[in-house]
C-alpha angles and dihedrals in degrees: 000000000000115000105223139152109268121190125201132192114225130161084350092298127107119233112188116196134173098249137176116238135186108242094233086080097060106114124265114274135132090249135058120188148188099239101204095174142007132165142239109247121169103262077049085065090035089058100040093043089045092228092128139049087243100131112077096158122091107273141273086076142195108206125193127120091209144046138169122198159116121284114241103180127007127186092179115083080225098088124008124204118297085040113141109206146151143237136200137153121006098102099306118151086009115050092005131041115265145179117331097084129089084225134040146179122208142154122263100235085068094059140086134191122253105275112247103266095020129117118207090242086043086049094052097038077068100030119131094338093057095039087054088054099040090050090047090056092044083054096050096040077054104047092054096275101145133167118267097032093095149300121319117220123220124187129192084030103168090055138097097267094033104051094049083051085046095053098035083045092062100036088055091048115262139134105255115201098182119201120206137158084210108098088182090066103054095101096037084059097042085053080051096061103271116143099201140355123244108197109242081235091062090065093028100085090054127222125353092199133358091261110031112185113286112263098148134077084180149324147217117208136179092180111073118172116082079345103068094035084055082052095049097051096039090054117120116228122305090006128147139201131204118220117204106156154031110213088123092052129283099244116105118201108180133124121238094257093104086054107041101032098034108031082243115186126211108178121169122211118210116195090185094070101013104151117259086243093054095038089049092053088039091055104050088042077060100038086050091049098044088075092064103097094229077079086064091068095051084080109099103163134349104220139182137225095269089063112052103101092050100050087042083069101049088048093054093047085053093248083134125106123188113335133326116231118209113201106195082198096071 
């Protein structure tokens, strides 16, 4: 028997409740693991709370984008029993089971091995959230972003995603403006590495004009919405600015002056799909930077199954903090 989250679907609303399930009704996959941690990302609380169309598998349904754990049982010559290894993106924890059980099974293909230097905890205190960052900063430092040309503008700071590009910003270099609507968390980001603090009120109204002058050398935002148009038309020339997320509303209204009189740059970065080559070099620049102490303080909670719908509201009203650890052990 494996303990999990299971949601069900009932009357158009979602109930999430700890539940014990046979193994035999694990989905199919060629490797079956012990999953000893995960993490609570937003689309987790999305898909627990039932506030987003995250769950595209049959219900009952085990939600969680991540998981961390030891290989039981492999029918792929890719990873052999004892093998501690990760998995993020590919449909977990929305087409295919994912993370909130004490037991998975998953295809190979959706698993990675441990990076070298890297614990499992360590591995899902980063999960999705600090491979999205990781993988901002790789597509800034790409598209011509370097240290010294100008400040780099991170939103939703004090969440999961923000707080990881915060701190990977400053350890590359760069000059890291963080923008928050915490007030509670403006020292926690300047220990992180932020220079200085723009309140969340000062992008939320949008754009003043189409071209506003240029503050920005880049950005990373997990807001969108009037955010992210603000960003775009603040950039400084041949900026660019990395969009990873949707908390501020997923409609863009802009014009096409950032990109034709300034060189502007709007790159998504999607975790989901990211290709095997990129999420292998994401993940050993994380696994490198979670030994600098300032990782330690991501860690707002460890947290157990039992938990986890609790904990999914206060994330989406914004209560959270750094990064929510979910030990499958406890």
């Amino acid at each position: 028997m494996t303990s999990a989250l299971l949601l069900h679907r009932r009357e158009g609303r979602v109930e999430a409740s700890v539940s014990e399930i046979d193994e035999s009704r694990l989905p199919e996959g060629d490797v079956l693991l012990d999953v000893w941690y995960s993490g609570l990302n937003y689309k987790d609380a999305l898909a627990i709370t039932g506030r987003g169309k995250i769950i595209r598998g049959a219900w009952p349904f085990v939600p969680g984008i991540d998981l961390a754990g030891k290989v039981r049982t492999s029918g792929s010559e890719a990873f052999k029993p004892g093998d501690l290894v990760i998995g993020t993106g590919w449909g977990l924890g929305e087409s295919h089971w994912g993370g909130y059980a004490t037991a998975q099974r998953v295809d190979a293909a959706k698993l990675l091995p441990l990076p070298e230097g890297m614990s499992l905890d360590k591995a899902m205190l980063a999960g999705t959230a600090g491979l999205t960052a990781m993988l901002a900063v790789m597509e800034l430092e790409a598209h011509g972003v370097k240290p010294g040309g100008g400040e780099v503008l991170v939103t939703g700071a004090s969440g999961g995603v923000g707080s990881f590009a915060a701190g990977l910003l400053h350890a590359a270099g760069y000059s890291v403006a963080a923008s928050t609507g915490s007030p509670d968390a403006h020292d926690w980001l300047r220990w992180l590495g932020a220079d200085r603090i723009v309140e969340r009120e000062a992008l939320a109204a949008g754009a003043a004009r189409p071209l506003d002058s240029g503050k920005w050398a880049g950005a990373v935002d997990v807001a969108g919405g009037k955010t992210l148009e603000a960003i775009l038309a603040s950039l400084k020339r041949h900026g660019a600015v990395v969009a990873c997320g949707l908390a501020g509303g997923h409609a863009l209204h802009t014009t096409v002056f950032p990109f034709i009189l300034r060189g502007a740059r709007l790159i998504g970065v999607d975790t989901n799909t990211c290709p095997v080559p990129a999420r292998r070099q994401a993940w050993a620049r994380l696994a490198r930077w979670m030994t600098d102490e300032r990782a330690e303080h991501l860690l707002a909670d460890t947290i157990g199954l039992g938990d986890l719908a609790a904990y999914s509201e206060r994330l989406l009203s914004g209560a959270i903090q750094g990064r929510l650890l979910v030990d499958l052990r406890k």
